[in-house]
C-alpha positions in Angstrom: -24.1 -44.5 21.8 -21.6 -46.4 19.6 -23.4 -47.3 16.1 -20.7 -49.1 14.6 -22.1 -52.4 15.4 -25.4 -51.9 13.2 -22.9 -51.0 10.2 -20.5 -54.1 10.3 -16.6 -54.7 11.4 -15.9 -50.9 11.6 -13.7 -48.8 14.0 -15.9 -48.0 17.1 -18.2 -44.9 15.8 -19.7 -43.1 19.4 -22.8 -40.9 18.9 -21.2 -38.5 21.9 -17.8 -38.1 21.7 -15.8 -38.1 25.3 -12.6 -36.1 25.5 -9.9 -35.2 28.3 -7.3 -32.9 27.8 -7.2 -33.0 23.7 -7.2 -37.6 23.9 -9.9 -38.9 22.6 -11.2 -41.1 25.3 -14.7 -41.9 23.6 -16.2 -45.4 24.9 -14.2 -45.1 28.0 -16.1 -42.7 29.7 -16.0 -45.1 33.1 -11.9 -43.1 33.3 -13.6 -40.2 33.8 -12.0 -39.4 37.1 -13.2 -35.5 38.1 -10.6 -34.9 40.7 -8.0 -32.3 40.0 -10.6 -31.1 37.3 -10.4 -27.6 36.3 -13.9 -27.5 33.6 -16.2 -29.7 32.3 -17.4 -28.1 28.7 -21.1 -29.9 27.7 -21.5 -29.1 24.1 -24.9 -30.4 22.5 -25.9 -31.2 18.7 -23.1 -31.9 16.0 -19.8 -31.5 16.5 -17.9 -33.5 14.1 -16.2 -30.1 12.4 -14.1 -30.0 15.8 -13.6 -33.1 17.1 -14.4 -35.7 14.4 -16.7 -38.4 14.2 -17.1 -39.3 17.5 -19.3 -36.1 18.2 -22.3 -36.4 15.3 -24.7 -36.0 18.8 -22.3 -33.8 21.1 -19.2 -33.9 23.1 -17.7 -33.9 27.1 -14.8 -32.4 27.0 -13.1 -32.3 30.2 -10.0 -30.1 30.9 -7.7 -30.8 34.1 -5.8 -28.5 36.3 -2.5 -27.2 34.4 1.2 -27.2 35.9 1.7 -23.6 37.5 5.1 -21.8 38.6 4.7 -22.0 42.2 4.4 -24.9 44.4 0.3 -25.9 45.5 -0.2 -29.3 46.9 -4.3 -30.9 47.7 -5.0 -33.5 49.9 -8.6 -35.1 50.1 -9.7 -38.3 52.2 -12.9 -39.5 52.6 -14.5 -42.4 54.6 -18.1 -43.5 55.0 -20.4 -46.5 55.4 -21.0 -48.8 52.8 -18.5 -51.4 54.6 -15.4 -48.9 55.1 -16.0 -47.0 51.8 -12.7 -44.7 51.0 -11.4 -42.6 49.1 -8.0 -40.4 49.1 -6.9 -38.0 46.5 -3.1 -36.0 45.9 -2.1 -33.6 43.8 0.8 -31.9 43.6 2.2 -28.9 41.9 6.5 -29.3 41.1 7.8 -26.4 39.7 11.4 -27.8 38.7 12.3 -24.1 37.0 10.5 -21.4 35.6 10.4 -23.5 32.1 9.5 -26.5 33.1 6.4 -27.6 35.9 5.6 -30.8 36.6 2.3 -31.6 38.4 1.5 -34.8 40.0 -2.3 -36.4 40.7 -3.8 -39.7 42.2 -6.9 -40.6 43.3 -7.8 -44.8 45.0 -11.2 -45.2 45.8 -12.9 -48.7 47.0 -15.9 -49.7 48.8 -18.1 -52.7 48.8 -21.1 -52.0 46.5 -24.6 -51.5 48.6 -25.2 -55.7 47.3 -25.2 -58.5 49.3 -25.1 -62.3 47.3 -27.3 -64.7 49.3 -26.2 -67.4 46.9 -22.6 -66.8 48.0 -22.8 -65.3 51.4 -20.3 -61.7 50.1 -21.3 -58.1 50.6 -18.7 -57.1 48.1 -19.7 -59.0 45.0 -20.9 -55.3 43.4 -17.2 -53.7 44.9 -14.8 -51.1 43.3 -11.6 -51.1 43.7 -10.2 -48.2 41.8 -6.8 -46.3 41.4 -5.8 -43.8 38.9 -2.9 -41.2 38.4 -2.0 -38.7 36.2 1.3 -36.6 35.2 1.2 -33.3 33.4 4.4 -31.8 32.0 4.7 -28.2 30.8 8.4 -26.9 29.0 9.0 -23.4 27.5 11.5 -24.7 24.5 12.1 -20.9 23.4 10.1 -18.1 23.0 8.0 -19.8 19.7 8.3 -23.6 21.1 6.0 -25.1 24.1 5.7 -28.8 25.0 2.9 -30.5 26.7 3.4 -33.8 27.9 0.4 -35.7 29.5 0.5 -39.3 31.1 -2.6 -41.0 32.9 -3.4 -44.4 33.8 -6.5 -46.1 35.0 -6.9 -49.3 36.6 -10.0 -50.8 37.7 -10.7 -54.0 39.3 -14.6 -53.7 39.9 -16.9 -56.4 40.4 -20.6 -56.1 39.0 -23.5 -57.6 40.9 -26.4 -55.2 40.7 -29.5 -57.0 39.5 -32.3 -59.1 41.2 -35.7 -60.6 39.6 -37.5 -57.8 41.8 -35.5 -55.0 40.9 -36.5 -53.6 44.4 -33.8 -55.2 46.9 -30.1 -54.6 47.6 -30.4 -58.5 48.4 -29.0 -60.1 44.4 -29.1 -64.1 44.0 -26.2 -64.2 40.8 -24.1 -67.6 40.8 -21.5 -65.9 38.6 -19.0 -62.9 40.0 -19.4 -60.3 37.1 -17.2 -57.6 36.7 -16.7 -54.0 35.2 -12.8 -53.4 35.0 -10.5 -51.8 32.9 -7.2 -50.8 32.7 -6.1 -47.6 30.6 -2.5 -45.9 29.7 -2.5 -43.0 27.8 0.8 -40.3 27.0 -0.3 -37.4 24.7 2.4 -35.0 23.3 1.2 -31.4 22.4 3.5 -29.3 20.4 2.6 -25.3 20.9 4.0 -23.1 18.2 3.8 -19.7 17.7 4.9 -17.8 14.2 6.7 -15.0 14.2 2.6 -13.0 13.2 2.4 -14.2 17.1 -0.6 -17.0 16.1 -0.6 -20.3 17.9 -0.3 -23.6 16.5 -0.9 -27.4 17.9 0.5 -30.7 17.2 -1.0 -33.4 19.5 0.1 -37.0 19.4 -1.4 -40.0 21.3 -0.4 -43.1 22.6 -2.6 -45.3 23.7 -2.4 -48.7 25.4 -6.1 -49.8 26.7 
């Protein structure tokens, strides 16, 4: 949904905006990892008196599971056809004192794609190869001063290899590997204040390195 292109060298301009945990993450929606997710808000129509201009159409707004005081850990593997297809997911909760939780996530996932080239012989030319982790950082400053740190990072090495001139075979005839990768590092700081009325206050800062 980007329009930007139709209106000249502008900053990237998304019809539906794409958000985890308060980053803007719009254009990138392939990072969308749903492990160690706790909601997925879906809101429809204009939304650009929120969350900007990247929402003129709607927005996905995905929030993921907090640090919490006690100690939680989740495991998930998964294996299946589709040449040895896997996945394993961790998360970890690390509550280092009352103030200050630390949680812990990671998901790999590969397989080989459901394509096989007969112009190069490889059942893997549509593959993923896919890792992606994420740190989440809670500290109770004082009684009026919270800190949220959040650090992901997504890396992607996929190949792409999904179309024939019959569009009705797994068999594809490309002479070209393409591929679908990207590699994504993002730390956002949120700053939670509360006045002495007892209302609460944010300051978020991104980083992002894509």
């Amino acid at each position: 949904g980007e329009r930007s292109q139709y209106v000249g060298e502008t900053s990237p301009n998304f019809s539906v905006g794409y958000i985890m945990d308060g980053v803007d993450m719009s254009g990138l929606g392939m990072s969308g990892f749903l492990f160690d997710t706790q909601q997925i808000e879906v809101l429809k129509g204009p939304q650009s008196s929120v969350y900007g201009v990247n929402s003129l159409a709607g927005i996905v707004n995905v929030k993921t599971v907090d640090p919490t005081p006690f100690f939680t850990g989740n495991l998930m593997s998964t294996i299946g056809f589709d040449n040895k297809m896997s996945t394993n997911s961790l998360a970890i909760n690390l509550p280092i004192t009352s103030k200050f939780l630390i949680r812990l996530s990671a998901q790999s996932h590969t397989q080989n794609g459901f394509r096989y080239n007969a112009f190069s012989n490889k059942n893997d030319t549509n593959g993923k190869n896919e890792f992606f982790y994420r740190m989440k950082i809670h500290w109770l400053i004082n009684d009026f001063l919270k800190m949220k740190i959040n650090h992901f990072n997504i890396e992607m090495d996929n190949n792409y290899d999904a179309w024939n001139l019959y569009s009705n075979s797994y068999t594809t005839y490309s002479d070209r590997q393409g591929k679908d990768s990207l590699n994504t590092e993002v730390t956002s700081i949120l700053f939670v204040y509360r006045s002495i009325e007892k209302n609460w206050y944010e300051w978020i800062l991104s980083i992002y390195n894509r």
